[in-house]
C-alpha positions in Angstrom: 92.1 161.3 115.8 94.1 157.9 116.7 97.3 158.2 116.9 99.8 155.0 117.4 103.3 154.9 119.1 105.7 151.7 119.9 105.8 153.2 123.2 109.8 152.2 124.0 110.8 154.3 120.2 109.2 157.3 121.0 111.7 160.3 119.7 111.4 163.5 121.5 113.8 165.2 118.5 113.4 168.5 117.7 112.5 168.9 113.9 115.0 170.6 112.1 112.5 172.8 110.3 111.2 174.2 113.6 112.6 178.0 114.2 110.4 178.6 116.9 111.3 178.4 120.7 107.9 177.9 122.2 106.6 174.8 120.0 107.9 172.5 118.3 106.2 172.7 114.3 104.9 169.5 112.6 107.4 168.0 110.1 107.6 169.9 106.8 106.9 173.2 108.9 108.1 176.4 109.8 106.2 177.6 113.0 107.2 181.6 113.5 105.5 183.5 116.3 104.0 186.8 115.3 103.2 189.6 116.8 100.8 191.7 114.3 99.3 194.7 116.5 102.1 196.8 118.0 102.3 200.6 117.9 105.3 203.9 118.8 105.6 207.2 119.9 104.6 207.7 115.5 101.1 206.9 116.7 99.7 206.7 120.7 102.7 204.5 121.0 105.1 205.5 124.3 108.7 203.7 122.5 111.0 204.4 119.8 110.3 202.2 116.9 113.8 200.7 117.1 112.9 199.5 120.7 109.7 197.1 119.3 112.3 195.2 117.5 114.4 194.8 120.4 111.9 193.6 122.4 111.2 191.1 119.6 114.6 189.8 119.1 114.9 189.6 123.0 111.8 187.3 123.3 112.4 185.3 120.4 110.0 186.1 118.3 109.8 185.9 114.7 108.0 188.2 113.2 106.5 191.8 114.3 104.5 194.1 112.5 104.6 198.1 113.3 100.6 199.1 112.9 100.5 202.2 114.0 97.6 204.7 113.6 96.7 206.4 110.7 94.2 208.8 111.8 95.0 209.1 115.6 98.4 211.2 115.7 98.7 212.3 119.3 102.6 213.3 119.5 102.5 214.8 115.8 103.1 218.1 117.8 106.4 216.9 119.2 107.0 214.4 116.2 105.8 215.9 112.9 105.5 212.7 110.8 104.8 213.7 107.1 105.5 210.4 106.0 103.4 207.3 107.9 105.8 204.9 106.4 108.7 206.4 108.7 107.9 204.2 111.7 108.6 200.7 109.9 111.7 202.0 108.2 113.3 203.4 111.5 112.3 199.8 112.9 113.8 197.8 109.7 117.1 199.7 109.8 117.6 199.0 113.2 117.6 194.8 113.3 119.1 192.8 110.6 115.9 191.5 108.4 117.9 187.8 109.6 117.1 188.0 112.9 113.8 189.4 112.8 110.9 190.1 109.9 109.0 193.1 110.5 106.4 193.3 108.5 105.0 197.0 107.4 101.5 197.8 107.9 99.2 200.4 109.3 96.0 200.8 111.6 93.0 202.2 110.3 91.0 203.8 112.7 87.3 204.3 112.8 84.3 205.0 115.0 82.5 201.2 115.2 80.9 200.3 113.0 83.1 199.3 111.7 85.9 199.9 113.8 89.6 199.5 113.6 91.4 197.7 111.0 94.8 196.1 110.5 96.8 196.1 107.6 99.6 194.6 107.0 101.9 194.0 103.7 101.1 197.4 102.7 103.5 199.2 100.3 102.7 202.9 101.2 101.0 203.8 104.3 100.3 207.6 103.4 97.4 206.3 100.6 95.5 204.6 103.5 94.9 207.9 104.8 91.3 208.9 103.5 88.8 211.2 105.3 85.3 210.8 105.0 84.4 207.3 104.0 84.7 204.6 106.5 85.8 202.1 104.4 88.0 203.7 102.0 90.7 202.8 103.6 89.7 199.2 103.8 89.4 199.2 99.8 93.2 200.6 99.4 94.8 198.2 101.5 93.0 195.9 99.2 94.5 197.4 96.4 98.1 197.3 97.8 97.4 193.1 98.6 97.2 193.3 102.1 96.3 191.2 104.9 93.3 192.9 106.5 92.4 191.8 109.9 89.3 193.5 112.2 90.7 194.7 115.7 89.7 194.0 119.1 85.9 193.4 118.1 84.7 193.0 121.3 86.4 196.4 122.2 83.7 198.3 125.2 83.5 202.0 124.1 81.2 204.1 125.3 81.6 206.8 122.8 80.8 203.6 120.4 77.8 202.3 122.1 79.5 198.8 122.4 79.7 198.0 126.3 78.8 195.0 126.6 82.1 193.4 125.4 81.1 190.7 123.0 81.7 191.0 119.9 79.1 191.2 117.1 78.8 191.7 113.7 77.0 194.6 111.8 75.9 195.2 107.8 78.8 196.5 107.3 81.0 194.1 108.8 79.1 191.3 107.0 79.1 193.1 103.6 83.3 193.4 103.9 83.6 189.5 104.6 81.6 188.7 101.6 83.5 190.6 99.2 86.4 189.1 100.6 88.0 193.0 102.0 88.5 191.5 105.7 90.8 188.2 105.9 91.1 187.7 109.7 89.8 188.9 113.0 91.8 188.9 116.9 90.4 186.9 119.0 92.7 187.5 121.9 93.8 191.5 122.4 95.9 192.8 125.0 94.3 191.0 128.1 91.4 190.0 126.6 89.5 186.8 125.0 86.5 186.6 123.0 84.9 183.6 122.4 82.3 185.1 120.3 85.3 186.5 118.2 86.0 183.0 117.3 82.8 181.8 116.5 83.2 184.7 114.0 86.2 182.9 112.8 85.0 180.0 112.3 81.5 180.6 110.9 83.0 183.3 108.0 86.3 181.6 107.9 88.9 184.1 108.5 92.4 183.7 109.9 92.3 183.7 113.7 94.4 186.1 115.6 96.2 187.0 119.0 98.3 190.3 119.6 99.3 192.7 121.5 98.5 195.7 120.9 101.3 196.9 122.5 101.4 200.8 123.1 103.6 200.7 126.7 106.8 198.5 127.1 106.2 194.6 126.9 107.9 193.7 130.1 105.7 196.3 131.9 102.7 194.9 130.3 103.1 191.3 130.0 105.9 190.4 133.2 108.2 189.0 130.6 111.2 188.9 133.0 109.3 186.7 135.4 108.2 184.1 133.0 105.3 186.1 131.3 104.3 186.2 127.2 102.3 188.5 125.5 99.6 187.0 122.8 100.9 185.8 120.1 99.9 184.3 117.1 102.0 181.0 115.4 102.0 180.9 111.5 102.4 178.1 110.3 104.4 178.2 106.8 106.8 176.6 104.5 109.1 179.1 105.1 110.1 182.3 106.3 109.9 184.3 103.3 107.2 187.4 103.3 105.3 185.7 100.6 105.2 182.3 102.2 104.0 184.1 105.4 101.3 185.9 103.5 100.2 182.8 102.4 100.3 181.0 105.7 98.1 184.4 107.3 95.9 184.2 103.5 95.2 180.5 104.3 94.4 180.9 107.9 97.1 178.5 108.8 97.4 179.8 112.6 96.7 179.6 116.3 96.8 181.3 119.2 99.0 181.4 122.5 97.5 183.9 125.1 97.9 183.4 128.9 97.7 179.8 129.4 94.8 179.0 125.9 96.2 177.5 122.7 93.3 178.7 120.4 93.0 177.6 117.2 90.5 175.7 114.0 91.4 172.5 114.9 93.0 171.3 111.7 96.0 173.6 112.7 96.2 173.3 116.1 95.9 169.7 116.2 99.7 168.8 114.5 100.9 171.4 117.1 99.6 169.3 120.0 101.2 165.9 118.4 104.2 167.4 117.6 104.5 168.8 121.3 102.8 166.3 123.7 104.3 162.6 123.5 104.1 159.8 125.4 107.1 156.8 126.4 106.2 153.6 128.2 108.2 152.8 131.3 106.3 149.3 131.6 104.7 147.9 134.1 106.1 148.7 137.6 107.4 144.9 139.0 105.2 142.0 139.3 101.7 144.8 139.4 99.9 145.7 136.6 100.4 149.3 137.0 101.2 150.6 133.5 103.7 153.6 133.9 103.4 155.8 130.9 105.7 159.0 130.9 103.6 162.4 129.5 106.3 164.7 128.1 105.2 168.6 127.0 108.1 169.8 124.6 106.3 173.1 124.3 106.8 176.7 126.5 103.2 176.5 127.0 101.4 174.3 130.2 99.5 171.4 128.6 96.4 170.5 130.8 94.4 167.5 129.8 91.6 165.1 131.2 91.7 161.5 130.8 88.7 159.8 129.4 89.1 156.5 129.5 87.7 153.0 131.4 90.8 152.7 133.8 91.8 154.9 136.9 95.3 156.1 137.8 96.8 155.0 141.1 98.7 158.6 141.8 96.9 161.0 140.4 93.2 161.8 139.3 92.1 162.1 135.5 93.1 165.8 135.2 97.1 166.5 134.7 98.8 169.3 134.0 101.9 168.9 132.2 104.1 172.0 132.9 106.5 173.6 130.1 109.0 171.5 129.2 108.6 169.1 131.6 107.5 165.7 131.7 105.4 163.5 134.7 105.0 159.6 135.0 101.3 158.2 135.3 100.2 155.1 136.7 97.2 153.1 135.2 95.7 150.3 137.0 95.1 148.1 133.8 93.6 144.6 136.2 95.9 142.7 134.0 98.8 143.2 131.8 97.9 144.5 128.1 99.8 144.8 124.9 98.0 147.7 123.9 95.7 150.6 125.5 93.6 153.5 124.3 94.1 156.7 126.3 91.9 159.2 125.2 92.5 162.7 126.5 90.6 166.2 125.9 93.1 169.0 126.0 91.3 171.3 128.5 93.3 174.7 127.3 93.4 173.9 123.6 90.2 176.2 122.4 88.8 175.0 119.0 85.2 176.5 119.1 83.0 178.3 121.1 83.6 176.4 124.6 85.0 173.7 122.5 88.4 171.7 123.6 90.4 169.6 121.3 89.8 165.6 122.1 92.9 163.3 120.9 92.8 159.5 121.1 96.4 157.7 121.4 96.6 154.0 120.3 99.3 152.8 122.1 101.5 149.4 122.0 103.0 148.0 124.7 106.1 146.0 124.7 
């Protein structure tokens, strides 16, 4: 995509419709950060439910939704839990719903194939509970409206057969996407990526996801304190309210962040990397014609990006890395001094398909 500037009016504003404090949403936008996979001590969890939404609200995050298991109760001995709706309402009453949306949902849990299940916007946990057939479960969360999402597909268990850890699709798995029971899948899972997870995505169109799946303490697992994130996925929406947001995950209007990839269909992630990477002229530095162009990154995220273009830089090579909210000045030996120049770039951790980065092609003017 082209994009043109007037290189001395670039604005680095922040839009006013932006909430998030990792990336900065396209105009028109609310971008909230998500995190959809988390469980407590009501499932193999190791917190208090009331201490996921403090973890939240300490990392800024938008949005969390309390999955825990339905048929895996480890602690029911210590913590009888006759109702598996009590986790999100201990969570809910402890945060007001202002500060953070958490979202109530539940984890079915089964043997692969097909595996375990999210689903969120559920309205009562306890009828998701159904022994015997696989997908029963599946079908009621249907029935509720929910968001339905396939775990950690590329999951190794031995007890399942699977360890190999790419992920693949069985009958069942393609019988559920065709009658439209499974809306998403996670791509990135605790520590892990699967790029055959998102060709998935993309082939059968479902909503592309990054959690979690938090059982421990996030600052353990993830080094928050010391600059760390745990996956997340962005949702892009109009706004924040629970229908607008189920719209947003219904639509597949999202993209990952997990470790140092933005991963994404590249209609969505694209605005993000506009809205987030800009460029300013300096001019040309004296009587040369070195072109100095200042790279800004707006977002929390490292942008790293490889030039592809006729000219060479006279400071640095054609891959830069653009830390978080930081900016760097390039030099471009141009021969002679231009009005305009074409920089195209691939964005190097921007993932939009299986080994796939996004390309972006700036038209700039010079004055």
């Amino acid at each position: 995509m082209k994009i043109k500037y007037l290189l001395c009016l670039v604005s680095l504003s922040i839009f006013s419709q932006n909430t998030s404090k990792f990336f900065k949403a396209p105009e028109g936008y609310l971008l909230l950060g998500s995190d959809l996979h988390t469980h407590t001590v009501f499932s193999d969890g190791m917190v208090w439910p009331s201490v996921r939404a403090q973890e939240a609200l300490r990392e800024s995050i938008e949005i969390i939704a309390i999955t825990d298991h339905l048929e895996y109760q480890p602690h029911k001995e210590d913590i009888p839990n006759p109702d598996l709706n009590r986790s999100y309402f201990i969570a809910r009453q402890s945060v007001n719903e202002k500060d953070l949306i958490i979202l109530r949902g539940s984890e079915i849990t089964r043997s692969m194939p097909p595996g375990h299940f999210n689903a969120i916007f559920i309205k009562d946990a306890n009828k998701l509970l159904v022994k015997g057939d696989s997908l029963a479960g599946i079908i009621e969360a249907n029935k509720q409206d929910a968001f339905v999402f396939w775990n950690h597909p590329h999951w190794t268990s031995k007890k399942d057969g699977r360890m190999d850890g790419i992920a693949k699709l069985d009958p069942v798995h393609k019988e559920l996407f065709s009658k439209n029971l499974v809306h998403g899948i996670e791509v990135a899972n605790e520590d892990t990526y699967s790029e055959e997870a998102l060709e998935i995505a993309l082939k059968n169109n479902l909503t592309i996801l990054g959690t979690s799946d938090i059982h421990g303490l996030v600052d353990w697992d993830f080094n928050i304190p010391d600059g760390g994130h745990r996956p997340l996925t962005f949702i892009l929406t109009k706004d924040n309210s629970q229908s607008s947001i189920r719209e947003a995950l219904f639509q597949g209007n999202t993209f990952v962040w997990f470790k140092d990839l933005l991963i994404g269909k590249e209609e969505n992630i694209e605005p993000i990397i506009n809205s987030n990477l800009k460029l300013k002229s300096n001019g040309y530095v004296g009587e040369t014609t070195l072109l100095e162009v200042k790279i800004s990154n707006l977002s929390s995220a490292s942008i790293n990006i490889e030039y592809l273009g006729e000219y060479t830089f006279y400071k640095n090579s054609k891959f830069l890395s653009i830390p978080p909210n930081s900016s760097i000045n390039i030099q471009l030996k141009t021969i002679s001094k231009l009005k305009k120049i074409n920089l195209p770039f691939k964005i190097l951790n921007v993932v939009t398909g299986l080994r796939k980065s996004l390309k972006l092609d700036y038209d700039l003017e010079i004055y």
